[in-house]
Wavefront OBJ file of the C-alpha trace (Angstrom):
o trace
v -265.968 61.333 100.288
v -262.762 62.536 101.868
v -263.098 60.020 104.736
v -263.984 56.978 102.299
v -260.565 57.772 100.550
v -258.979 57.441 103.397
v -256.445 55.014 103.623
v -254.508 54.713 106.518
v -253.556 51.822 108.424
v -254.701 49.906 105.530
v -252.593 47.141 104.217
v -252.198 47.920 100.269
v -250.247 45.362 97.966
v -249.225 46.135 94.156
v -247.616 43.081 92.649
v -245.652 44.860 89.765
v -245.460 47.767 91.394
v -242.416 49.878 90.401
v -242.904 50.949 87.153
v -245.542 52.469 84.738
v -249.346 52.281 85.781
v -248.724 50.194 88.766
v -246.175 52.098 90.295
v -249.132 55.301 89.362
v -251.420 53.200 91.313
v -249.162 52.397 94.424
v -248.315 56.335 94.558
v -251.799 57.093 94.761
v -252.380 54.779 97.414
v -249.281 56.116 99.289
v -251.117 59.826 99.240
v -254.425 58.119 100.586
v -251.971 57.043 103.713
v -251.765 53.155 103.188
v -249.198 50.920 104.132
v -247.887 50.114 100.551
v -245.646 46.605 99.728
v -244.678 46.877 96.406
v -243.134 43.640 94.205
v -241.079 43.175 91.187
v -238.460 40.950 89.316
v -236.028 43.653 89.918
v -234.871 44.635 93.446
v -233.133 47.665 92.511
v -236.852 48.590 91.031
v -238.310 47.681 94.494
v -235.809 49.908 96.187
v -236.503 52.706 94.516
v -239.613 52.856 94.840
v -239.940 52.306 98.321
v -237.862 55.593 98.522
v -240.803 57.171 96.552
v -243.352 56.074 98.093
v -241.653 57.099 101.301
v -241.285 60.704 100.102
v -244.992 60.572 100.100
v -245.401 59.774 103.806
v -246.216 55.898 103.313
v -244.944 52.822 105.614
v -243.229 50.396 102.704
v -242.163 46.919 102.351
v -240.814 45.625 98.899
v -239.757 42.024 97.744
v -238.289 41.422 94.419
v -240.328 38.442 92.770
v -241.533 36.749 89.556
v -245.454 36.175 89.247
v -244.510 32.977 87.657
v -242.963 31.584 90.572
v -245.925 31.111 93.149
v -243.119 30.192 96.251
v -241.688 33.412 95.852
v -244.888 35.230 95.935
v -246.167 33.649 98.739
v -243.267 33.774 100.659
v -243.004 37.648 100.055
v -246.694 38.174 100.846
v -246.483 36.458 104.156
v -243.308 38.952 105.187
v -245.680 41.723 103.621
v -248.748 40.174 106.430
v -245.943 40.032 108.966
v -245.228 43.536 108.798
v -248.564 45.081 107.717
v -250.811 42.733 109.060
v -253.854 41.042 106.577
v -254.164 42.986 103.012
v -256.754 45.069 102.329
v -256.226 46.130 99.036
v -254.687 43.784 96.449
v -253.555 45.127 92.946
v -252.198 42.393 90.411
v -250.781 43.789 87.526
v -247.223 41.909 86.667
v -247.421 41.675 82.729
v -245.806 41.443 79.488
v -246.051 41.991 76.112
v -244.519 42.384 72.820
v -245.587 43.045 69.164
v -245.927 39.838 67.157
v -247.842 38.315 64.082
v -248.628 35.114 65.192
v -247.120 33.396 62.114
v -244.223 35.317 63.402
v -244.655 34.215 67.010
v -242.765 31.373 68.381
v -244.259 28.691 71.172
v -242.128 30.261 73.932
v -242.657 33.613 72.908
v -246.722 33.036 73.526
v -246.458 30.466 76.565
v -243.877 33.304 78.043
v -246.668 35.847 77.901
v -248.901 33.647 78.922
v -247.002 32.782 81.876
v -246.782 36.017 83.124
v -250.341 37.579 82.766
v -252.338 34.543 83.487
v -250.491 31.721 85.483
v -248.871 34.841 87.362
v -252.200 35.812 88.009
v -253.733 32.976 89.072
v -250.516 32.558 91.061
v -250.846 35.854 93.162
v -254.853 34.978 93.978
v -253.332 31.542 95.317
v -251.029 32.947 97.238
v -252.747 35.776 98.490
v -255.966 33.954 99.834
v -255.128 33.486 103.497
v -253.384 36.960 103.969
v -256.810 38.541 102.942
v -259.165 41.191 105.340
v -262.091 38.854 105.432
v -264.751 40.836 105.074
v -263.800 43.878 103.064
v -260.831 42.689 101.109
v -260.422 44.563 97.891
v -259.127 42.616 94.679
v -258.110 44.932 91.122
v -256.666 42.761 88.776
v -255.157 45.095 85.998
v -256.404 43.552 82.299
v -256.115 45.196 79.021
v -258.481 46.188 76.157
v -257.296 42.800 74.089
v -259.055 41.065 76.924
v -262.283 42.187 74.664
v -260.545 43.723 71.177
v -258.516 41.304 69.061
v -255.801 43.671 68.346
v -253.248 42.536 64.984
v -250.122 41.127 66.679
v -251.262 40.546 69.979
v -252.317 37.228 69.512
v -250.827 35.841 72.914
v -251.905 39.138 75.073
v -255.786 38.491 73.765
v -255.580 35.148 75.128
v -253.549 35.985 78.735
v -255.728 38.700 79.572
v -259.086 37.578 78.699
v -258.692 34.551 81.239
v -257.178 37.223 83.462
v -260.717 38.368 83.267
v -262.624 35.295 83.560
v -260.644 34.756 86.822
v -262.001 38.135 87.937
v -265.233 37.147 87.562
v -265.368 33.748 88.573
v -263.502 34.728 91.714
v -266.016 37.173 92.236
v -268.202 34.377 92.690
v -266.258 31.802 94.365
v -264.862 34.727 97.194
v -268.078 36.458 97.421
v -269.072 34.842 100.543
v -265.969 35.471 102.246
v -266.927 39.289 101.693
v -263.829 39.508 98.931
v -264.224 41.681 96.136
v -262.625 40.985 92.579
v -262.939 43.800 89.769
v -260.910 44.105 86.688
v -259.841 47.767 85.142
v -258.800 48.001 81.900
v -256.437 50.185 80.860
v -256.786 52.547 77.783
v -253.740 54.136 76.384
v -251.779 56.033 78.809
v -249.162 58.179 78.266
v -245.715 57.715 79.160
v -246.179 54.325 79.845
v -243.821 51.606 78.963
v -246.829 49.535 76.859
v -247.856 52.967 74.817
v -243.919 52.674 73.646
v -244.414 49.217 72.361
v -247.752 49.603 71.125
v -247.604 53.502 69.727
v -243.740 53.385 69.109
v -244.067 56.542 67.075
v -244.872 60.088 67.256
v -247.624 59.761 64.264
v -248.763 56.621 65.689
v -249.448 57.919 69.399
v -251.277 61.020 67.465
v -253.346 58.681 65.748
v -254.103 56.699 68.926
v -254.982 60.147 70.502
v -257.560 61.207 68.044
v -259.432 57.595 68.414
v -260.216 58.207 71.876
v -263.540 60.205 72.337
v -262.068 62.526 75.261
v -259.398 63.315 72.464
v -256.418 62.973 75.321
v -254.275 60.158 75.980
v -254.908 58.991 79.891
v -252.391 59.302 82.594
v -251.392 57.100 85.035
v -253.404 58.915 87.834
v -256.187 58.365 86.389
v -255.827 54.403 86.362
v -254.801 55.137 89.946
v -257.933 57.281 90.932
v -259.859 54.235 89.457
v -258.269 51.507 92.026
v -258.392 53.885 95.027
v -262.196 53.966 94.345
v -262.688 50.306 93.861
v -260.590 49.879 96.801
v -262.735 52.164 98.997
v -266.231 51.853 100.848
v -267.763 53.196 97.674
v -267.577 50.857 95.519
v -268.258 48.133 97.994
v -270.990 46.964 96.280
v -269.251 46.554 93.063
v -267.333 42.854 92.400
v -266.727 41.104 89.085
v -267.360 44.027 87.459
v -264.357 44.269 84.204
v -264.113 48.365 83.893
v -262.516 50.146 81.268
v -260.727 53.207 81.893
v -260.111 54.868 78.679
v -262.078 57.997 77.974
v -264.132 55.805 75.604
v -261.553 54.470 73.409
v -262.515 50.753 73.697
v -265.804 52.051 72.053
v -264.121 52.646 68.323
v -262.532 49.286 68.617
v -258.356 49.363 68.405
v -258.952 51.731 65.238
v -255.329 53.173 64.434
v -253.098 51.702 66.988
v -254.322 47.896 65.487
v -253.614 49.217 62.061
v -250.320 50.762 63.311
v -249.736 46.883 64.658
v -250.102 45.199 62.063
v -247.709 46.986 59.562
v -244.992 47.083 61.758
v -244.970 43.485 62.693
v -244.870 42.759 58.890
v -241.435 44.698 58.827
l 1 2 3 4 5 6 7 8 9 10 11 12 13 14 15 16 17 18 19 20 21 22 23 24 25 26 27 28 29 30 31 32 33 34 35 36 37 38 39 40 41 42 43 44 45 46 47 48 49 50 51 52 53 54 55 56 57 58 59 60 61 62 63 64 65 66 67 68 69 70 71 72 73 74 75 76 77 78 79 80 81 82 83 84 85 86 87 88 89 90 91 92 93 94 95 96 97 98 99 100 101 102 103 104 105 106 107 108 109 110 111 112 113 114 115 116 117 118 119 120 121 122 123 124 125 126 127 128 129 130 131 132 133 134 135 136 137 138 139 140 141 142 143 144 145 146 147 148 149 150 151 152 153 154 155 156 157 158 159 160 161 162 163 164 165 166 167 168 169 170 171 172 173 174 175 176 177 178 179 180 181 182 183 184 185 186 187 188 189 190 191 192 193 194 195 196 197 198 199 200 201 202 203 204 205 206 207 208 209 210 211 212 213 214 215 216 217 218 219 220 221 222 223 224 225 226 227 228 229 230 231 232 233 234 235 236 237 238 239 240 241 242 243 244 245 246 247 248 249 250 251 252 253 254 255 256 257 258 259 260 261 262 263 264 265 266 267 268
């Protein structure tokens, strides 16, 4: 097993990578010896945690981005192939979000959300296509639970993220016989985590959230990370459009208090 999680001299790529579960997900990665690019909108983000990552023993590169502008992607993953050589691991999880009612909700604020999670995900497949390690590529597109709950107030995640996950598994199909892999993981709520502020922004409301999931304990960014490391790795290879909640079982009570929590304080 120890050899499987092996990572080094593998080319690992976390578009929204410097913050929150991604950045989780990148650090893990950067234990497991990979070569780690990192992207984000901010460069001062990217910097930093290259530095990280660096503490941790990993080769970095970092370009600062936005998923909704494909030329900037692609340009940034061909410097990333330059340096690193073809990617091996591929983790796409730039997204956004914000607590609305959709009577509340204006046009831009859904098409912006929109923009981000889907178009910016079908803009980092695009661009990543001919930087890939064909066979063995690894693709972990990062969804969310109202891919598969409606949720109150979430009206334009919902829609982003479950086409987020019918482009996992079509993909899966399409890139299959290139030997390309495309799963989805799905998020539960996980402490510290700039979402669980929006979504649980209180103390009774996160307490609430805790006692709805099963393993009665909010998750932690390692263990989204542990996920992608073994969906990434020769264990899971024969795993592909699979869409894979990591939650300790909350996604099995439906969005039970946090929904409820939702939809009163978007009628403030």
């Amino acid at each position: 097993m120890q050899t499987a999680l092996n990572f080094t001299n593998k080319h690992v790529v976390v578009i929204g990578g410097t913050s929150g579960i991604n950045r989780g997900i990148a650090e893990c990665f950067a234990r497991l010896h990979a070569n780690i690019t990192v992207a984000s909108r901010q460069q001062q983000k990217v910097d930093d945690t290259q530095s990280a990552l660096q503490a941790l023993g990993a080769k970095t590169y970092g370009f600062c981005a936005d998923v909704r502008d494909i030329e900037a992607i692609a340009q940034g993953l061909r410097t990333a192939h330059d340096r690193f050589g073809s990617i091996d691991v591929l983790v796409s999880g730039a997204a956004g979000n914000f607590p609305a009612l959709a009577e509340n909700m204006s046009a831009n604020g859904f098409k912006s959300v929109v923009d981000i999670d889907l178009l910016g995900t079908f803009h980092v497949m695009k661009a990543s296509f001919e930087l890939l390690t064909k066979p063995g590529a690894s693709i972990i597109n990062i969804s969310a639970p109202q891919a598969y709950l409606p949720m109150p107030a979430q009206l334009h995640v919902c829609a982003a993220k479950a086409g987020v996950d019918m482009i996992t598994r079509t993909l899966a199909l399409e890139w299959g016989e290139y030997g390309v892999r495309i799963n989805s993981i799905v998020p539960g709520p996980i402490d510290g985590t700039e979402g669980m502020e929006r979504l649980a922004p209180t103390t009774a409301i996160k307490q609430k959230t805790c006692d709805d999931v099963p393993l009665k304990r909010l998750g932690t960014v390692e263990d989204i990370g542990h996920a992608c490391c073994f969906l990434a790795s020769p264990m899971a290879s024969y795993i592909t459009g699979a869409v894979i909640p990591v939650d300790g079982g909350w996604s099995q009570k439906g969005c039970g208090s946090m929904g409820d929590a939702l939809s009163q304080l978007s009628r403030r």
